[in-house]
C-alpha positions in Angstrom: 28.2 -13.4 12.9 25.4 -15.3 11.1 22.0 -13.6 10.4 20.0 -14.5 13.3 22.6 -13.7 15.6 22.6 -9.7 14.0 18.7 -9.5 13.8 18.6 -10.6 17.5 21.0 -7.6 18.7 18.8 -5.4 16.6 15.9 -5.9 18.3 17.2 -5.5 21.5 17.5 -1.7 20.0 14.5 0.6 20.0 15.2 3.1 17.8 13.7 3.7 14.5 16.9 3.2 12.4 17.9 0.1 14.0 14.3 -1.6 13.2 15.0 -0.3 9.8 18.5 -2.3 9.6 16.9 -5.6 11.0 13.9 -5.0 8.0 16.9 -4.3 5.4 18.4 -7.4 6.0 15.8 -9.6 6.3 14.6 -8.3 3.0 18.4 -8.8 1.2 17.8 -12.4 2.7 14.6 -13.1 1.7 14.5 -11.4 -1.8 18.2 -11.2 -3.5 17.8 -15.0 -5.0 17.5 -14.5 -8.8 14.1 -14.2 -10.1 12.2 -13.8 -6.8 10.2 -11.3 -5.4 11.3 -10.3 -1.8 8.6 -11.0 1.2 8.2 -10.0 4.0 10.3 -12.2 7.2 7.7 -12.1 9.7 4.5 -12.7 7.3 6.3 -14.4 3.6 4.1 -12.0 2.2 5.6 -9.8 -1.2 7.1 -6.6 -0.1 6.1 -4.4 -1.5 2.7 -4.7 -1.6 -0.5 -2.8 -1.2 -3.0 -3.1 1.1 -6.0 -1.1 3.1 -6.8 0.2 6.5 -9.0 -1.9 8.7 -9.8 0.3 11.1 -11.2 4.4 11.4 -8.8 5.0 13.6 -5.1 3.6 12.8 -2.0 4.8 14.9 1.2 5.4 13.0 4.1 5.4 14.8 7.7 6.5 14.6 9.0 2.9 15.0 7.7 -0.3 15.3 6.7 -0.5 19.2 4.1 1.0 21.4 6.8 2.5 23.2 7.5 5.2 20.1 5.4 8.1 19.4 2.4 8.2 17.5 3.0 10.5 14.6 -0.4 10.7 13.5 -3.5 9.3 13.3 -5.6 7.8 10.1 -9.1 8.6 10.7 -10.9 6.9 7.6 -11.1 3.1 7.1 -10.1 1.8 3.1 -7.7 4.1 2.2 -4.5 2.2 0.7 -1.5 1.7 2.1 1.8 0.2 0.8 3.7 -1.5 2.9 7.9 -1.4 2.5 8.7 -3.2 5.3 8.2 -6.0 7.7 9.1 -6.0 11.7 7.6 -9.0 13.9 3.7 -7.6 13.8 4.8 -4.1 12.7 4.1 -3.0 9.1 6.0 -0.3 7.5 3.4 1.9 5.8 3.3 4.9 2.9 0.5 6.4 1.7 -0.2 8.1 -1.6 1.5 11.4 -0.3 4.6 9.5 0.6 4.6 9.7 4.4 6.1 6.9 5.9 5.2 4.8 9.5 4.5 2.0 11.5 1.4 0.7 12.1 0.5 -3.2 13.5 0.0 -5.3 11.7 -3.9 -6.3 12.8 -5.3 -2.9 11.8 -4.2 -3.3 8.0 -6.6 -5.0 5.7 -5.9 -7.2 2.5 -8.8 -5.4 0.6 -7.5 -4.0 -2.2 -8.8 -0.1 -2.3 -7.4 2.7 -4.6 -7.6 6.4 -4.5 -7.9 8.1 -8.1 -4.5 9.9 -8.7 -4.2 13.7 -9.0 -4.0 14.8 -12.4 -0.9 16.3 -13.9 -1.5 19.8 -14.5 -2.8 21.4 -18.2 -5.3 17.9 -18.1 -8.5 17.6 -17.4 -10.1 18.1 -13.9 -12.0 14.5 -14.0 -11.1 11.2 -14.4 -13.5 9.0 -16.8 -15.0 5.9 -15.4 -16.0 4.2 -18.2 -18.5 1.3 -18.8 -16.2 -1.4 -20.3 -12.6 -1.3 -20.4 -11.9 0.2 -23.6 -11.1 4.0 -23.7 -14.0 4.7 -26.2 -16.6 3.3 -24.4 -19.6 5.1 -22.8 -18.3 7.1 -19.7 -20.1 5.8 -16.4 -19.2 8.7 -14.2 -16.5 11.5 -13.7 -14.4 11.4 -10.4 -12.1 13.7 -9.0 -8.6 13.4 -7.5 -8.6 11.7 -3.9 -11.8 9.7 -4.7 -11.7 6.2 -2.7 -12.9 3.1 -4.5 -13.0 -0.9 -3.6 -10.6 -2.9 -7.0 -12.4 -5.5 -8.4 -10.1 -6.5 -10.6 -7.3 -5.2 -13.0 -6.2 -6.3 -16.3 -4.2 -4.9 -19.6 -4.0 -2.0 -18.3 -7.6 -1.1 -16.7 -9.1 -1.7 -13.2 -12.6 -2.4 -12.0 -13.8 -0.3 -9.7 -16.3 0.4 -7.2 -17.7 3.2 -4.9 -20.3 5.1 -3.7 -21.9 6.2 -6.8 -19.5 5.2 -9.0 -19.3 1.1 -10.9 -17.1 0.9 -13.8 -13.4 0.9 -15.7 -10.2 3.1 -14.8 -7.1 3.4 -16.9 -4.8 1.4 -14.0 -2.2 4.7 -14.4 -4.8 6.7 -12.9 -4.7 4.8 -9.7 -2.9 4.7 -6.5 -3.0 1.9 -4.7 -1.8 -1.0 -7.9 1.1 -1.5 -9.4 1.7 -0.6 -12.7 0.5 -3.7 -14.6 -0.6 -5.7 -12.0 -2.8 -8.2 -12.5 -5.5 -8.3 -9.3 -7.9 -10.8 -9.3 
């Protein structure tokens, strides 16, 4: 049985786990050619990637129809999402606390937003925002854990960020909401 043939049984299925399969095995297709980064089947986007909420009031849902149960409800527009997964208009979703959904794919936003990471414990309370991005230069402004911000940019290491308040340079580590690394432009 070729590909198509599986992925059209499976989404005769509604439940959770078979949506899951169909997204599996689009992703081993898409992504397990040496040197490439997997995307998405319904948008060729990169899976994983990170993106933000459009709305203040997004629905996450069990599985990747109206007909499943909402879950719960985001209430606050920007905060950063990763999507894992990719069914028809459906995004797979996890935030920063790991919980997982579905959520369609018109109330997710390609602004890149991150959320300043809870510090590990014996460190300091506040996060330095600094003016350039070098660790010794002047500190901008202090921000605490859960603190939302727009990325500007990252590079070697060190994101630009903005926010109510707040303009400068984070160590990228400190971040949810990038990759480790990543370059965003």
């Amino acid at each position: 049985m070729d590909f198509k043939c599986v992925l059209m049984k499976l989404r005769r299925w509604t439940g959770l786990a078979c949506a899951t399969a169909a997204v599996t095995i689009a992703g081993i297709m898409a992504g397990h050619a040496a040197g490439e980064v997997a995307t998405g089947a319904a948008s060729g986007l990169p899976i994983p990637r990170f993106v933000s909420l459009k709305s203040d009031r997004v629905n996450v849902r069990a599985g990747p129809t109206k007909d499943h149960d909402v879950t719960w409800v985001y209430t606050r527009a920007g905060l950063p999402v990763e999507i894992t997964a990719e069914f028809e208009n459906w995004r797979r979703i996890r935030d920063w606390e790991g919980s997982e959904g579905w959520v369609y794919h018109s109330l997710l936003s390609g602004r890149r937003t991150a959320i300043v990471a809870p510090i590990a414990k014996g460190k300091q309370d506040l996060v330095p925002i600094h003016q350039t991005a070098t660790p010794d230069s002047a500190v901008a402004a202090e921000l605490q854990a859960g603190v939302l911000g727009t990325v500007k940019t990252c590079s070697a290491g060190w994101c630009h960020i903005l926010g109510t308040g707040f303009d400068g340079w984070i160590e990228q580590e400190r971040l949810w909401g990038v990759y480790p690394n990543e370059k965003v432009d």
